[in-house]
C-alpha positions in Angstrom: 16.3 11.2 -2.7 14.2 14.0 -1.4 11.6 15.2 -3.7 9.7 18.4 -3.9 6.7 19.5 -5.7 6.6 19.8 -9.1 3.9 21.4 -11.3 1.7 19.1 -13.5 1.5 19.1 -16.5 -1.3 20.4 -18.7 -4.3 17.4 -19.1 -4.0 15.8 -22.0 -7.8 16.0 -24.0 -6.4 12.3 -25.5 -6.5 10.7 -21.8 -10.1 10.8 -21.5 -13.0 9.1 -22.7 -14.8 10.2 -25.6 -18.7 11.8 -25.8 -21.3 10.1 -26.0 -21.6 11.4 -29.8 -18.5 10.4 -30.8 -19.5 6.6 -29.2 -23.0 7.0 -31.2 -20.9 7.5 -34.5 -19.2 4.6 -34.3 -22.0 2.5 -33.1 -23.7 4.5 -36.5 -21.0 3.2 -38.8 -20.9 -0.4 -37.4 -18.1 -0.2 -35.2 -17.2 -0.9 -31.3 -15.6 0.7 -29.2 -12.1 -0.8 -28.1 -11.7 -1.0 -24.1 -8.2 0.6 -24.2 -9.6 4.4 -23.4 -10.9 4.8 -19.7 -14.3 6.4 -19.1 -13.9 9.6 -17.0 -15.7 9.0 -13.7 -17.6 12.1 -11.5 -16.3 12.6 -8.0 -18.8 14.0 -5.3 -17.7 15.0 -1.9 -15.8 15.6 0.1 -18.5 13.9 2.0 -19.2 15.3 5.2 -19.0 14.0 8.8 -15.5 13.3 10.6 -14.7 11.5 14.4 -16.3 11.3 16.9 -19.5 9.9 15.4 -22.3 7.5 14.6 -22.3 5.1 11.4 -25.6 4.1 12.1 -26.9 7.8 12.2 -29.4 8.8 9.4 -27.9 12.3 9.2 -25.2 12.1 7.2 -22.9 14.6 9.0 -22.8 12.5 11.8 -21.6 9.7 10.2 -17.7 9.5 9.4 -15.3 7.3 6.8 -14.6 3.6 8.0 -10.8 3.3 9.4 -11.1 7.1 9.5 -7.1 7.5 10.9 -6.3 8.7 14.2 -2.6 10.1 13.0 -2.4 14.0 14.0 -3.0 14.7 10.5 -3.4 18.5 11.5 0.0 18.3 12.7 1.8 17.5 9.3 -0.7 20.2 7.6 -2.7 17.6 6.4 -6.8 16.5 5.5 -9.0 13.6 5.2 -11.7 13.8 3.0 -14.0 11.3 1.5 -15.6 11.2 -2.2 -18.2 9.2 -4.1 -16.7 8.1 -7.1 -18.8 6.8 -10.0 -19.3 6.0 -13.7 -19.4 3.1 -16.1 -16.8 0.3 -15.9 -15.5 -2.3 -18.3 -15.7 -5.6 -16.7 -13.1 -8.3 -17.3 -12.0 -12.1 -16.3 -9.0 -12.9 -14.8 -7.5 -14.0 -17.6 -7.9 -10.5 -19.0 -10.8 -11.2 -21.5 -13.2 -8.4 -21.7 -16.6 -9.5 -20.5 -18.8 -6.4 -20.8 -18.6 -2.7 -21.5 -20.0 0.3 -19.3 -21.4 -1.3 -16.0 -22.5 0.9 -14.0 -20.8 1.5 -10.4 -20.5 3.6 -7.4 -17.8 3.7 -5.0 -15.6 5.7 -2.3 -11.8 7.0 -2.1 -10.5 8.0 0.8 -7.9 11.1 -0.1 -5.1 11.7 3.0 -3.4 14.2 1.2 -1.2 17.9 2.3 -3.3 21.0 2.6 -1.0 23.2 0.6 1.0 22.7 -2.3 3.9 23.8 0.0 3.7 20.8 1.4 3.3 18.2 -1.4 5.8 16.3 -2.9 3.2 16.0 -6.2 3.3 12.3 -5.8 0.2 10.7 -5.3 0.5 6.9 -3.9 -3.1 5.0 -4.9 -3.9 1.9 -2.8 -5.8 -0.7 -3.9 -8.0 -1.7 -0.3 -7.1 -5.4 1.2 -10.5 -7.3 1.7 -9.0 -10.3 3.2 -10.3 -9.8 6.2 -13.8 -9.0 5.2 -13.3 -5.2 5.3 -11.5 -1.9 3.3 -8.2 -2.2 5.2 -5.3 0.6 4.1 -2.4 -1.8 4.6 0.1 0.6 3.1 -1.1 3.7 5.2 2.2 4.5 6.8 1.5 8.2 8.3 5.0 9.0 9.6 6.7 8.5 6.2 3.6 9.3 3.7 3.3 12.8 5.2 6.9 13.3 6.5 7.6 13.7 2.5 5.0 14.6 0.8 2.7 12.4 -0.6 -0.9 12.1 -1.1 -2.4 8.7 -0.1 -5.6 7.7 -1.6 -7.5 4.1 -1.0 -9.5 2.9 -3.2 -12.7 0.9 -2.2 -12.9 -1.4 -6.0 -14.2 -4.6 -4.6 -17.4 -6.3 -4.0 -16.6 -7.7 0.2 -15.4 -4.2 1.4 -17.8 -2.5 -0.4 -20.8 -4.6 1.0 -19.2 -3.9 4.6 -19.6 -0.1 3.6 -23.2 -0.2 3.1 -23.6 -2.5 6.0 -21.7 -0.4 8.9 -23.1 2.8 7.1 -26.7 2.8 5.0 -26.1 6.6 5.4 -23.3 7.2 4.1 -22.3 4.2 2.0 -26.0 2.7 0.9 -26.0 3.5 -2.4 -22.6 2.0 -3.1 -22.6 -0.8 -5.8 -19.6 -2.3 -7.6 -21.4 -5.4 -8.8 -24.8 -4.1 -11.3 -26.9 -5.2 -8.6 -25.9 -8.7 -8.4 -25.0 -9.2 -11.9 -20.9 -9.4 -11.5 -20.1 -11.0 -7.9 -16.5 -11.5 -8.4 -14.8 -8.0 -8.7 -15.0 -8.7 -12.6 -15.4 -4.5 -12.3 -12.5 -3.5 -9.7 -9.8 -3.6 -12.5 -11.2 -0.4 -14.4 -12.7 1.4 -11.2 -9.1 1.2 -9.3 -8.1 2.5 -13.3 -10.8 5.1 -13.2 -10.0 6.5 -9.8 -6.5 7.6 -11.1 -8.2 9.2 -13.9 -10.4 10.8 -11.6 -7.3 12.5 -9.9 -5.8 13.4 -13.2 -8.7 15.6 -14.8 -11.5 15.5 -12.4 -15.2 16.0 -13.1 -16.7 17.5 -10.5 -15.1 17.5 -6.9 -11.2 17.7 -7.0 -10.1 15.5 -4.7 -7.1 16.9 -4.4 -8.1 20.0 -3.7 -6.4 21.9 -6.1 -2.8 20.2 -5.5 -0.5 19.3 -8.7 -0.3 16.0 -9.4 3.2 15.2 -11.3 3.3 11.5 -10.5 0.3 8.4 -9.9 1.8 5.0 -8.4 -0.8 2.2 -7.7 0.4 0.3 -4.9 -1.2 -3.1 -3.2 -0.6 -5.2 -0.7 -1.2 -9.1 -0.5 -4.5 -10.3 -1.9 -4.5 -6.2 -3.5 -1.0 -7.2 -4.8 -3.0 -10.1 -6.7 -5.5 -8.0 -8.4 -2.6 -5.8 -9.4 -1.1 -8.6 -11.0 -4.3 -9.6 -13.1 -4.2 -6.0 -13.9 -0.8 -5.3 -15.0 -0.4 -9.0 -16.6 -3.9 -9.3 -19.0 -5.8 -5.9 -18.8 -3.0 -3.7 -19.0 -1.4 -4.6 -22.4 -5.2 -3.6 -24.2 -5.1 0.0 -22.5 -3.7 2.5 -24.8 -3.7 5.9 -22.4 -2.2 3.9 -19.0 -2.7 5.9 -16.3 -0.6 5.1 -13.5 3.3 5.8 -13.9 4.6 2.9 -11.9 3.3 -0.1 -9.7 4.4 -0.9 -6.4 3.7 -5.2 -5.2 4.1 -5.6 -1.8 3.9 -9.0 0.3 2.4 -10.4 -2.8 2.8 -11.5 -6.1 3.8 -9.5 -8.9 3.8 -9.4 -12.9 5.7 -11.7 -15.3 5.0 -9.6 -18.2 7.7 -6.9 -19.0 5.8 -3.4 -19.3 6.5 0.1 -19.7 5.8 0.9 -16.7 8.4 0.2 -13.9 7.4 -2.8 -11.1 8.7 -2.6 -7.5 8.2 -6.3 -5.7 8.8 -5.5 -2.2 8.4 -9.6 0.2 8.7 -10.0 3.7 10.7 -12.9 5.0 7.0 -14.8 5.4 6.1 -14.7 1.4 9.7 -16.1 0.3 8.7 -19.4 0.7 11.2 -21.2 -1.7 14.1 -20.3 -3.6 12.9 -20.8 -7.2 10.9 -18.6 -9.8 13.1 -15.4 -8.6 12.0 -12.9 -11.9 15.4 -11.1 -12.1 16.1 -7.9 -11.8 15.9 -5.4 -15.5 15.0 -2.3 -16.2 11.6 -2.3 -15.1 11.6 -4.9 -12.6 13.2 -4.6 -9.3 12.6 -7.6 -6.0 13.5 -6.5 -2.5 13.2 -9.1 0.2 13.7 -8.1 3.5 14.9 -10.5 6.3 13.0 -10.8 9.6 9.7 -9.0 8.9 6.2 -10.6 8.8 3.4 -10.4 5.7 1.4 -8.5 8.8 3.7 -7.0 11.0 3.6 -5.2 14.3 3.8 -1.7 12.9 0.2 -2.3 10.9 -1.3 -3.9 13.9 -0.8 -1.7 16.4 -1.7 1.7 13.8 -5.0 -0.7 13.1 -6.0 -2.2 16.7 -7.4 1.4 18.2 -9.5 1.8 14.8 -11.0 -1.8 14.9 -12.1 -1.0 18.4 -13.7 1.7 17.1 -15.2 0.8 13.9 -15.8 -3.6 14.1 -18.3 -5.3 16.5 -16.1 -7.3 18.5 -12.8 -4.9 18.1 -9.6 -5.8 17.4 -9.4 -9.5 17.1 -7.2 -11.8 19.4 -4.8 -14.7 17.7 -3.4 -17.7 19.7 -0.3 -18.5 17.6 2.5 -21.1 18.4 5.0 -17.8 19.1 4.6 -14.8 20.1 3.0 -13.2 17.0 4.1 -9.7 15.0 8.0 -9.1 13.8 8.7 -5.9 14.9 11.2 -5.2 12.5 10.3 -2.4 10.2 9.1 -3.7 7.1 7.1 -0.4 6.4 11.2 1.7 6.5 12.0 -0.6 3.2 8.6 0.5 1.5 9.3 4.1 2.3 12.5 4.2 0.5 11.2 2.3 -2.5 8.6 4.7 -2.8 11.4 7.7 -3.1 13.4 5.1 -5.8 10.2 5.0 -7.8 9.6 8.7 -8.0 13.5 8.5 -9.9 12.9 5.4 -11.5 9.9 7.2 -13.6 12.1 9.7 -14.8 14.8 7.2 -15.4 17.3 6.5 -13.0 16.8 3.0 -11.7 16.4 1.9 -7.9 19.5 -0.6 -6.6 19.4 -4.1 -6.5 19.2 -6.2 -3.4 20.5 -9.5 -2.6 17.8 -12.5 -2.0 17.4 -14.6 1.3 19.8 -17.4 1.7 18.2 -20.8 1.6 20.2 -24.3 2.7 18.5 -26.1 0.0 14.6 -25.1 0.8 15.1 -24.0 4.1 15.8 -20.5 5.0 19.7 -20.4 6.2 19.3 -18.4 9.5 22.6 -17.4 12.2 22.9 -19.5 15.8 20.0 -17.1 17.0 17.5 -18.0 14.1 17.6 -14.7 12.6 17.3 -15.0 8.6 20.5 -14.8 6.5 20.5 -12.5 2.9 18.3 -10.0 1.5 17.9 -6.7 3.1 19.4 -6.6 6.4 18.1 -3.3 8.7 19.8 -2.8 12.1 16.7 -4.7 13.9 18.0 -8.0 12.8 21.9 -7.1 12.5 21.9 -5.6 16.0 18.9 -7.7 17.6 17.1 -7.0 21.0 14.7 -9.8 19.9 14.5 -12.5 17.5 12.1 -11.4 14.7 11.3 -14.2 12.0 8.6 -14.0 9.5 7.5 -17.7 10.5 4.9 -18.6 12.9 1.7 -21.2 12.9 -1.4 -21.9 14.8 -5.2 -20.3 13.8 -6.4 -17.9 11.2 -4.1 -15.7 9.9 -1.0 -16.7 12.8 1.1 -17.9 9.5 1.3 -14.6 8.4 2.6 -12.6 11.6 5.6 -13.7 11.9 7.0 -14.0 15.3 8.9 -12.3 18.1 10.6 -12.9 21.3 12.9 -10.7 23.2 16.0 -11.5 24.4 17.0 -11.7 28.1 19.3 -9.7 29.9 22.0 -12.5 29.6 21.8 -12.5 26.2 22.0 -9.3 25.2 25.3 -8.7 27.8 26.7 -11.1 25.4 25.6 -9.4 22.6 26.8 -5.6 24.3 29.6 -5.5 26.2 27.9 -2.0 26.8 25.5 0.2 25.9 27.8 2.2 23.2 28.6 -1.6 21.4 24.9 -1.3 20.5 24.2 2.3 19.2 27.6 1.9 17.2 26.2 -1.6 15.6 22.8 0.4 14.7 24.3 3.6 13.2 26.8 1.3 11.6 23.8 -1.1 9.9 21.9 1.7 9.3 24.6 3.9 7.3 25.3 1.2 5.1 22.0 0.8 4.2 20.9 4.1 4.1 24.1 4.4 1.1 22.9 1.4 -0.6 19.3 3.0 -0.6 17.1 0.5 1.6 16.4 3.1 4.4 15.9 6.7 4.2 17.5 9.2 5.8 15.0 10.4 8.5 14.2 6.6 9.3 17.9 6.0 10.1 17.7 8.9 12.5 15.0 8.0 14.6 16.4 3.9 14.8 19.2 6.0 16.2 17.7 7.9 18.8 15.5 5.1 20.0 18.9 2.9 20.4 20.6 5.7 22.3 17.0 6.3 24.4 17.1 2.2 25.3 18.9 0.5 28.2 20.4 -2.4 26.0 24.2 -2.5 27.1 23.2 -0.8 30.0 24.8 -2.7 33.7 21.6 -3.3 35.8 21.3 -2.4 39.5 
């Protein structure tokens, strides 16, 4: 499922909006407008300033882009570059009626993308930015496999909370952002069309290119969790009244995900934590594919440790602290199952659908789970087949502890049981990890390094 780059094809004139003469015709002649053809937005940038920095400094250079990423981006031949993006949005309710035309806005994408067209895969993977917790957070930033293959990450700042944390960690730099008229839509009545416009941005730019030049063969808007909502709205009610879509497929992770049957092909990817009951499955067709994925969290270990050095850096206060009834964060590679949808997508556009998966078992409404408590069904990887720990997506106590999932390691007694020795449990690894890898859950390169961390570990091993 490898993919390289591709060249683009030539724009399309029809994509884009029409002139402002061609709009004062029809306003001429009596007639409106229909919201199904996307203004074309200007992008500015990239915007200047990079770690170490200030926010609060008034030169702008000295300033840098919230959650700016600590990966060795240099390393994989890669940039980060910020850009204003602006223009006129339609705004609409959430049950997809259109509410006004041509609101103003200003925003930010953030573009992680390759330097060279060498190294892009011509894919470029759009995220809609959570705001749960108060602030632009790139919960399907996943360095190793984004830039391992190729792809071009952009995040897209479309609501009202992260935006007014912008402006409020940086009046230099994000000041004049404004995705509400001044006031006059509070409830991200505009994000729907600005997350729209920012892929139509990438496509033909006006102005900056934000991708510097690269091809871009494919556009898939991803979310996840309260993102993975506004996608929904989206895809569901605005969606159907757009005549030139822009995005080739839609990814729904740890969220919910459309009931309408589109063109355009839907990935559902849950965690064990969001499968919460049996019932109201969508199945599987053509353009609708659900993976759930046994022993991984909504908010996993993987996201929280990538996050915990750049809230340190960029939030009064840090990285916060949770006192949960277990031991919080499954470890258990949710992000692996992502990366390989990601690769079925690219296929599934051009035709050739992704595999199915089974579901999580349930005894009745409880989730059927083995004499250790690991979850039975769905997509089994090699951290809950061969386990060093048990890894649920359950767990309770304050805030956002429901969500983390759990983890606790097993002792050395245990895992003799498990492993006669150590060569039981690298076999039961590269064994779960083959089959899955064939059946198309886990790449290839992800398999490998599961492997060498088994064969690295002293699980099996006799102690002294």
């Amino acid at each position: 499922m490898r993919h390289h780059p591709s060249p683009s094809a030539p724009a399309d004139p029809s994509r884009f909006a029409p002139s402002p003469a061609f709009r004062a015709a029809l306003l001429t002649l009596g007639m409106t407008l229909s919201a199904s053809l996307l203004a074309a937005p200007t992008i500015e940038g990239p915007i200047p300033g990079s770690p170490p920095g200030d926010p609060a400094s008034s030169d702008l250079a000295e300033t840098y882009p919230f959650f700016a990423t600590y990966d060795d981006l240099a390393k994989r031949r890669y940039v980060e570059e910020e850009f204003y993006l602006s223009g006129e949005a339609d705004a609409y309710a959430t049950d997809g009626t259109l509410l006004a035309e041509d609101v103003p806005y200003r925003t930010r994408i953030l573009v992680r993308r390759p330097i060279s067209e060498a190294r892009s895969n011509g894919v470029v993977l759009m995220e809609w930015q959570n705001v749960t917790a108060g602030y632009d957070l790139d919960a399907l930033w996943h360095g190793e496999q984004i830039m391992r293959d190729g792809y071009t990450w952009i995040g897209v700042s479309a609501q009202r909370v992260g935006v007014n944390q912008l402006r409020e960690w940086s009046p230099t730099r994000y000041g004049e952002l404004d995705v509400t008229a001044d006031g006059e839509w509070m409830t991200d009545q505009l994000s729907y069309e600005i997350f729209a416009q920012a892929a139509e941005a990438v496509r033909g730019p006006e102005g900056a290119d934000p991708m510097g030049g690269l091809s871009v063969d494919k556009i898939i808007a991803m979310g996840g969790s309260q993102s993975a909502g506004r996608m929904t709205v989206y895809y569901d009610r605005i969606l159907p009244q757009i005549e030139n879509p822009v995005f080739d497929g839609y990814e729904f992770i740890v969220g919910t995900a459309p009931t309408r049957e589109g063109d355009e092909p839907v990935f559902h990817i849950l965690s064990e934590t969001d499968v919460r009951t049996p019932l109201g499955r969508r199945p599987d067709s053509p353009v609708y594919r659900r993976w759930e994925v046994a022993g991984t969290a909504h908010s996993g270990y993987q996201g929280q440790e990538y996050r915990r050095p750049l809230s340190e850096r960029d939030l009064a206060g840090g990285a916060p602290q949770y006192n949960c009834a277990l031991e919080p964060f499954s470890r258990v590679p949710l992000h692996h199952v992502i990366a390989a949808a990601h690769e079925h997508m690219i296929d599934w556009i051009d035709g050739e659908l992704p595999p199915s998966a089974p579901y999580l078992e349930f005894d009745g409404n409880v989730k059927a789970r083995d004499e250790l408590g690991l979850a039975q069904g769905g997509i089994q990887l090699s951290q809950v087949t061969a386990p060093t720990a048990i890894n649920t997506g359950s767990n309770a106590g304050e805030s956002f502890c429901f969500l983390f999932g759990s983890y606790e390691p097993l002792d050395d007694q245990a895992l003799a049981e498990l492993y006669r020795n150590h060569g039981r449990y690298v076999t039961a690894v590269a064994r779960t990890d083959s089959e899955n890898v064939r059946a198309g859950y886990l790449l290839r390169d992800d398999a490998r390094d599961n492997l060498r961390a088994a064969a690295q570990s002293d699980v099996g091993k006799k102690r002294r």
